[in-house]
N, C-alpha and C positions, 0 to 999 in steps of 0.2 A: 407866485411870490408868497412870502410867507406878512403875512400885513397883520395877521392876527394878535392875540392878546398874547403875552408871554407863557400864558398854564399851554398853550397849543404847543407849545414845542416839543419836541421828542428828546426821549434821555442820547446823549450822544448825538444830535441833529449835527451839530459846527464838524466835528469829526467825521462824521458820516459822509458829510459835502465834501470836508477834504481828501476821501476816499475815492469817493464817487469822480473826481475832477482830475486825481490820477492816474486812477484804473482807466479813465477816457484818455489820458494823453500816451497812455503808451502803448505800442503799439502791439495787436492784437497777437491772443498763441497764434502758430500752426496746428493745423491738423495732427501735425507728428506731436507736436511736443502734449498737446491735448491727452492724447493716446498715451505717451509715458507720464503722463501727471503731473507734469511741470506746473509748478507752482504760477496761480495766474497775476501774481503780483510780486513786484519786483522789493529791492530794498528798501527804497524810499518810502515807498507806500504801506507797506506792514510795520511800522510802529505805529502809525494813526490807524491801522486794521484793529490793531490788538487795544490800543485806546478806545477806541469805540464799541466793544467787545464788551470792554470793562464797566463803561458809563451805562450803554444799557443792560448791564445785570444788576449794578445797583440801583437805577432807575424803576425796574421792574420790584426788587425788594421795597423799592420804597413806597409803591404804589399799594403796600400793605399795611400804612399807618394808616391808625384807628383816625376816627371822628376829630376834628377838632386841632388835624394837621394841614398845613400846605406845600406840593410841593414844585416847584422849578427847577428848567434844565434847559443848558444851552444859555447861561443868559449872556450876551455879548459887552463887554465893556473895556474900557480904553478905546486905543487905536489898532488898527490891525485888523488879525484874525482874534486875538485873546477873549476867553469865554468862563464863566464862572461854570462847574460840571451840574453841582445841584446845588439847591439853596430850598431850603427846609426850616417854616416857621412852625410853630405851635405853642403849647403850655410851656414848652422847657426849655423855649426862647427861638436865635433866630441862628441859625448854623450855616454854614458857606463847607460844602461836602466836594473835596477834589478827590476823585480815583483815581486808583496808580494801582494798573493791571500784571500783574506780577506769577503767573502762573507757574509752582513750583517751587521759586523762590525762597530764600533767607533771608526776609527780612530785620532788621535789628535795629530799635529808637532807642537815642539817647537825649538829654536836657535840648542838645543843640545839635543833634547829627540824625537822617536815617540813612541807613546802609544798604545796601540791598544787592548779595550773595558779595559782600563785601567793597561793592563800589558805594561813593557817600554821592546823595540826592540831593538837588536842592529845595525838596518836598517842604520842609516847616519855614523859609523865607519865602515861597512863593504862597504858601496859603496865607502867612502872615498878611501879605498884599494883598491877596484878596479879600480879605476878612475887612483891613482898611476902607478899601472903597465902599463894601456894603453899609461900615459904620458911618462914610461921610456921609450916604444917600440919606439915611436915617437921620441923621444929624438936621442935613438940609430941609426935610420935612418936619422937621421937628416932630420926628417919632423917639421915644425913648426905650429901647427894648437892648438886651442882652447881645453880642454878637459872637458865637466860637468858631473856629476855625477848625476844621475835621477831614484828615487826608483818611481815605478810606479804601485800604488795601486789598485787592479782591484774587483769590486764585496763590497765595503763597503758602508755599509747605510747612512756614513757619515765620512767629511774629513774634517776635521778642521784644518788652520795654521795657529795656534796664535804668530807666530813668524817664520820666514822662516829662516835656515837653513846659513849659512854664503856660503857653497861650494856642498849644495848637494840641489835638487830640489825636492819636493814631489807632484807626481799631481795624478789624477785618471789616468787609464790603461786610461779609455774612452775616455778622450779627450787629452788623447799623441799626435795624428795626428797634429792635431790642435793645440797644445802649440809648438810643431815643428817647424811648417810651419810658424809661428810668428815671432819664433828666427830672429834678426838681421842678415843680410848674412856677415860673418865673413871669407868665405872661397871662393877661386876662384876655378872654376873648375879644375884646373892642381891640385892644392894641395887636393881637393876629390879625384879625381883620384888615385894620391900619397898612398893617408889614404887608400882606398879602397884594391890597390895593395898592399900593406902589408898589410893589416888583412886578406883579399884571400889565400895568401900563408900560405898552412899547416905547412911549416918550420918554420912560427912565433909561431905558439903554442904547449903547450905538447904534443905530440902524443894521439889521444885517437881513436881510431877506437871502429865504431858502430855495431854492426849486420844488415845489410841494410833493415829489415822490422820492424826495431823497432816500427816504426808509427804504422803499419797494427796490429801487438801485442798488441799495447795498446790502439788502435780502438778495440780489440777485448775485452780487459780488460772492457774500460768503456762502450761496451754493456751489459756486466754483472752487471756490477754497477746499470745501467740505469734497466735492466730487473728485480733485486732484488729490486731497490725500487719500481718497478708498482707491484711486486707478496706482498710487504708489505702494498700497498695502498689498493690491493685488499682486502688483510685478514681485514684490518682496517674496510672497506668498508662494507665488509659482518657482523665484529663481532658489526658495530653500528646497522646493520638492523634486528641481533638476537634482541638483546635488543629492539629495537622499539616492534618485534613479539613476545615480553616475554610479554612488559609492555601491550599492546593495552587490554588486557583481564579485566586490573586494572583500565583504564582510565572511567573517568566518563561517560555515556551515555547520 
């Protein structure tokens, strides 16, 4: 079970479990289908793959702010499954960071839309939400610190903000460190500390206990993943070299 303090949690933990709980309900390849590279996860289960993908690549960037930052992931609140992605205090205040894994992608922000390869997200109301409850937490302790709200785009071909957002920020996953560490310092260390000490403590979020090798389970998922597209590269590989061996008899001499 996961009983520990909130810093223990992994980037993408919530996601990873709901990986982990589908890849177990359904029901296992064949041998055959192993063999042609069929994919080991069905519909349902790959957009929470590719969310989790996402969470922990920003997680891992963010394990790269200097001295004098804090950061969280996975923090569970409301009712549900609902999970805050990261949550990052420091000097330049207290951020609530949702990733939206978009590999390839067209992204496009405007005042009140983002788009993404032209379908419209509901990315700047739901961070709005989230940012909300952080601010009540705060409030309730009577901490007084900054709050933004940061959807943080990772893997798209392109990001365009034709108009930025009134309350919500949209930047790449890539360079979060760095749009960070920029921020204006807003915050003294007593009151990061403050912020930190409450989001630490389990008593501030819903209860959600993890299986403690979730990680390791879904290390093990996305070696399947990875395995079935090299046994699809391969069949590609060979069924282009049949055809070379059909055609060569045809070719002019």
């Amino acid at each position: 079970m996961d009983g520990g303090r909130m810093s223990e949690r992994a980037p993408g933990a919530a996601v990873m479990a709901q990986v982990v709980r589908l890849h177990d309900a359904a029901p296992p390849r064949s041998a055959f289908a192993r063999a042609l590279g069929i994919a080991p996860l069905d519909d349902e289960t790959v957009p929470w793959f590719v969310g989790a993908l996402g969470e922990r690549e920003v997680g891992e960037r963010l394990a790269h702010l200097p001295d004098g930052w804090r950061v969280f992931h996975a923090l569970p609140v409301g009712s549900g499954d609902a999970d805050l992605d990261h949550l990052v205090v420091g000097p330049g205040g207290v951020f609530v960071v949702n990733t939206k894994h978009h590999r390839g992608a067209r992204v496009w922000v405007a005042e009140r839309a983002v788009l993404v390869d032209g379908a419209k997200k509901p990315y700047l109301r739901n961070a709005d939400l989230e940012t909300s409850r952080v601010r009540g937490l705060l409030a309730g302790a009577g901490i007084d610190a900054p709050v933004r709200a940061v959807v943080a785009v990772v893997g798209a071909k392109e990001l365009r903000v034709r108009a930025r957002p009134r309350t919500v920020d949209v930047v790449r996953g890539e360079g979060l460190v760095r749009w960070l560490v920029r921020r204006p310092p807003v915050l003294d260390p007593a009151t990061v500390a403050a912020v930190a000490s409450l989001v630490d403590a389990p008593g501030t979020w819903r209860e959600a206990d993890l299986h403690p090798d979730v990680a390791d389970r879904f290390d093990r998922i996305e070696r399947e993943v990875r395995s079935a597209r090299l046994v699809r590269a391969g069949w590609a590989v060979a069924a282009a070299l049949a055809l070379v061996a059909v055609a060569l008899p045809f070719l002019p001499r």
